[in-house]
N, C-alpha and C positions, 0 to 999 in steps of 0.2 A: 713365583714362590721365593720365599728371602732364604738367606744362607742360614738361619735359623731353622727354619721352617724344614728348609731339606732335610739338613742336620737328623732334624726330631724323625722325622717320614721314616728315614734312611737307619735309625733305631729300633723305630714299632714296627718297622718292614723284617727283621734280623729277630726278633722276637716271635713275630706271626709265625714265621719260618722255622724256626725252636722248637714251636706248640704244634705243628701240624700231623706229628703222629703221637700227641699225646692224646686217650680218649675223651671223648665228649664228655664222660660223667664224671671226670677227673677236674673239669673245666668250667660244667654248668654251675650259680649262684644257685640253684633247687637241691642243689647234693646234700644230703644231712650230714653234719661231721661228727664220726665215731666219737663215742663217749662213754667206752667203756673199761676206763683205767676208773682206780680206786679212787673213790671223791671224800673217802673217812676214815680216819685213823684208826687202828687195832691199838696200839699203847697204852699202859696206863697213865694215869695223869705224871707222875713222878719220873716216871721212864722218858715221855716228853720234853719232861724239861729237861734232865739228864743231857737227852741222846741233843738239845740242840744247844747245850751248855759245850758238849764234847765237840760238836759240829763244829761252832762257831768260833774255837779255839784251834782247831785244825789250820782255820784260815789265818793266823797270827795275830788273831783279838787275843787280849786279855779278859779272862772271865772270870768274875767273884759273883760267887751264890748270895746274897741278902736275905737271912728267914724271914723278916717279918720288915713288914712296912716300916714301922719307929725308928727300924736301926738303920735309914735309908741317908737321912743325915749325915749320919758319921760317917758309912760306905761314901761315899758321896768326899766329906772333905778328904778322906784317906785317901782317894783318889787322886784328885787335885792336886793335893801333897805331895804324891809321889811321881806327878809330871810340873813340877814346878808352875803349877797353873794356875795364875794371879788375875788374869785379866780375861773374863771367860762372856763367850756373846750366849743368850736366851732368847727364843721367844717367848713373848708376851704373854701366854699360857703355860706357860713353868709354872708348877706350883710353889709357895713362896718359902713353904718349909724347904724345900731342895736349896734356896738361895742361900747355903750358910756362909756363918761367918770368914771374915781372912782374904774373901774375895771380892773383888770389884765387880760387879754383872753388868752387861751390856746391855739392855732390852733391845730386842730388835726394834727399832724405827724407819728402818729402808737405812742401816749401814752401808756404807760404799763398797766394794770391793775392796781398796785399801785398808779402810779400815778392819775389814774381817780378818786382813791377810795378819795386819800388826797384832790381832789377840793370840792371845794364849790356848786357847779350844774352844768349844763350845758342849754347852749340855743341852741335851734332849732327851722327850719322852719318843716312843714309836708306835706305830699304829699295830702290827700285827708279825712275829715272828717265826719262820720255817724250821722246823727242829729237823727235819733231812735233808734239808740242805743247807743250814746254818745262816738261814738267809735273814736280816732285820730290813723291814720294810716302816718307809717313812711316808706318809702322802698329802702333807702337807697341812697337820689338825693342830692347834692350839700349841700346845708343847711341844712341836716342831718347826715352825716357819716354812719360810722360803726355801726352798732348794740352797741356795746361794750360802744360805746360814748354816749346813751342815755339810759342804763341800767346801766351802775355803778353807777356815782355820784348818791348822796343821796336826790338830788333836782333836776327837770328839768323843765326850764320855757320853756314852746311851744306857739310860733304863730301860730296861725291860720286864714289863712284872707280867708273874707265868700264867698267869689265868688269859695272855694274848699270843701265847706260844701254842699252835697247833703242827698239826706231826706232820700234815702233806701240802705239798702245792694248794692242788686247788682248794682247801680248807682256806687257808689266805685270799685267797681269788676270791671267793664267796665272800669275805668279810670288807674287802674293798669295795665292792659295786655303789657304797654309797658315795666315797669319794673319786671315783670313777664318773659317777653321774655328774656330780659337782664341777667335774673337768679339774679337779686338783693335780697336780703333779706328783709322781711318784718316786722316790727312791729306793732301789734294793740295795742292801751291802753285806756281803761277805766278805768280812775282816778289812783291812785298811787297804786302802786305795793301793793295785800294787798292777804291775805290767811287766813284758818282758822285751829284750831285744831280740833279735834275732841270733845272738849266741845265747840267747836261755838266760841271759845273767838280769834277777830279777832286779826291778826298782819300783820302790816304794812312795805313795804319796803323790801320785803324777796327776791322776783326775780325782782328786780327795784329800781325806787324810791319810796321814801317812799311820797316825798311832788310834786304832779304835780298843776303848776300855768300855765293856759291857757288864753292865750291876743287874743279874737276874734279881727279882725279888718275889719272892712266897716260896 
């Protein structure tokens, strides 16, 4: 046996040894896994967005309400404007009205890592938003890109329009399965990328962006 192979034995041996008084039905692949936490929101629809407008501002996003679609433009360059953001990456399912004027856009084409780091932010749509836990999930559809494209730049404004805000977990969970099947990648984010040391002293931007601005709209 090679000194690997020990290595590994001498692992699953100190595990087997773990599990020996946990019981069998705890362990067996046949066990059915409980499933009786709440799979549907009680809220009304306006409270939803509310309660993941307030959520998601907890986390140190900035959040502007948008009433209606048309005014999404303007939200949009008022944005921009106000993190001096010139030079902005997209993916290639941005809709083209969102592309306004004043800015240069990126389309994604397989950007390099450098290059995403040298822009200014990036805009995205989102696939499905947590209003209890403040959560925006990205998985990879049209108006999002690659992973890559909305974790490097330093800034990322996200739309979020409210008819994709649901109030619980598993409500999002359900809405994913198809790009789950698809083996797309996934993103969640609660407010801008932020971590701690081990004296609590926060720091921001470490595996993300550092500044997330979210445009709810309806």
């Amino acid at each position: 046996m090679s000194g690997r192979d020990a290595a590994r034995e001498a692992i699953l041996s100190r595990v087997r040894a773990s599990l020996r008084d946990v019981p069998a039905a705890e362990t067996s692949d046949d066990v059915a896994v409980a499933r009786d936490y709440r799979r549907a929101g009680r809220l009304a629809r306006e409270a939803v967005v509310g309660l993941f407008a307030e959520r998601c501002a907890d986390y140190r996003a900035h959040v502007t309400r948008v009433a209606e679609p048309a005014e999404l433009p303007a939200a949009i360059t008022a944005a921009l404007r106000a993190r001096d953001a010139r030079h902005v990456a997209i993916a290639s399912g941005v809709p083209h009205a969102w592309r306004v004027d004043g800015v240069r856009w990126y389309e994604d084409d397989g950007l390099g890592h450098g290059q995403l780091d040298a822009l200014d932010g990036v805009l995205s749509d989102c696939a499905v938003a947590i209003a209890e836990t403040g959560t925006i999930v990205l998985d990879g559809g049209a108006a999002q890109g690659r992973r890559a494209l909305t974790l490097i730049p330093d800034y990322h404004l996200c739309v979020v329009a409210a008819e994709r805000i649901v109030e619980l977990v598993p409500e999002a969970i359900a809405r994913l399965h198809e790009a789950a099947r698809a083996g797309r990648p996934m993103t969640m984010i609660a407010g801008p990328s932020a971590t701690s040391d081990i004296e609590l002293d926060r720091v921001e931007g470490v595996h993300g962006p550092r500044t997330l601005d979210v445009l709810v709209v309806g």
